[in-house]
ROKOLNU-154690 format. One record per residue (C-alpha): residue in one letter; z, x, y; residue number from 0. Coordinates in steps of 0.1 Angstrom, whole numbers, plus 5000, padded with zeros to 4 digits. Each point is the difference from the previous one (the first is absolute). Layout:
PT  rest     w     u     v   nr
PT     A     Z     X     Y  NUM
...
//
This chain:
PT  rest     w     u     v   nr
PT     X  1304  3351  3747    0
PT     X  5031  4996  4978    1
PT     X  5021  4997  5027    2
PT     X  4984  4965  5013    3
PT     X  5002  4988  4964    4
PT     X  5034  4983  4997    5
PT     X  5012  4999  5031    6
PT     X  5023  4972  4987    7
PT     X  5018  4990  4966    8
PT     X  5018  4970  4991    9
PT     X  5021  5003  4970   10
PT     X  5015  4964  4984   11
PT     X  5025  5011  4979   12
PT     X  5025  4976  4975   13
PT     X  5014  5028  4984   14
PT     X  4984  4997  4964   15
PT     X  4986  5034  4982   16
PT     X  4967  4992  5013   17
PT     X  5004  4996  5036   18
PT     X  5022  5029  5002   19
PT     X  4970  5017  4987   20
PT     X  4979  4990  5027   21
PT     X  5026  5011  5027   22
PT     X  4998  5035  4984   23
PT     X  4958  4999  5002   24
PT     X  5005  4986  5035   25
PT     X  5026  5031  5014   26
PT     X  4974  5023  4987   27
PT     X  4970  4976  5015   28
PT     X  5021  5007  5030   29
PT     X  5009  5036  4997   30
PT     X  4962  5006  4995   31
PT     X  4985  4981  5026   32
PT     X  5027  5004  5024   33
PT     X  5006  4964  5002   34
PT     X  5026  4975  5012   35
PT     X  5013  4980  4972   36
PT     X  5022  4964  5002   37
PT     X  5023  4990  4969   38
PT     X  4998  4957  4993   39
PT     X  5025  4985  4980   40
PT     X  5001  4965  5001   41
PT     X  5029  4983  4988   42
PT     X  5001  4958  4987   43
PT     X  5029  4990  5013   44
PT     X  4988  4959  4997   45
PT     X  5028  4995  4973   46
PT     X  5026  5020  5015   47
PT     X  5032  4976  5013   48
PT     X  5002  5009  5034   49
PT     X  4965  5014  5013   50
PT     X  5008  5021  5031   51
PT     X  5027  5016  4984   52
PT     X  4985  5009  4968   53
PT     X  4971  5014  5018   54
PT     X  5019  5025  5021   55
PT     X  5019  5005  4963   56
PT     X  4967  5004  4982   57
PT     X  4981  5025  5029   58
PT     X  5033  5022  4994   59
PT     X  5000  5000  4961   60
PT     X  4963  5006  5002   61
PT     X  5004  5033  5025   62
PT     X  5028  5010  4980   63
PT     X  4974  4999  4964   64
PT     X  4977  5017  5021   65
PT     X  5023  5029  5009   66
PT     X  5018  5010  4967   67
PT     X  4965  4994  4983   68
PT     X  4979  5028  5022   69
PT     X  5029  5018  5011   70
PT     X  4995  4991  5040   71
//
């Protein structure tokens, strides 16, 4: 049943031409199979200055790509 297929789809994404390739496979993946799908971005913050707030800095910068790159 395609239905059952991909019920599921995690989607790592760093922005570069090729993983914003797969996010477009994985929407119609999605579309197709009528599944659930969950963006990762993971963000090295290790050489940032002050940790905590650089990672509530970095989650917001890396939303805010997300958005103005797919239009969302």
């Amino acid at each position: 049943m395609a239905e059952s297929l991909f019920r599921k789809i995690l989607v790592p994404i760093d922005f570069s031409p090729c993983s914003e390739e797969a996010f477009r496979v994985a929407l119609t993946f999605a579309k197709t199979f009528q599944s659930e799908w969950l963006l990762l971005h993971v963000a090295d913050t290790s050489a940032l200055a002050t940790p905590l707030a650089s990672c509530e800095a970095v989650e917001g910068l890396s939303l805010e790509i997300f958005r103005r790159r797919f239009s969302v």
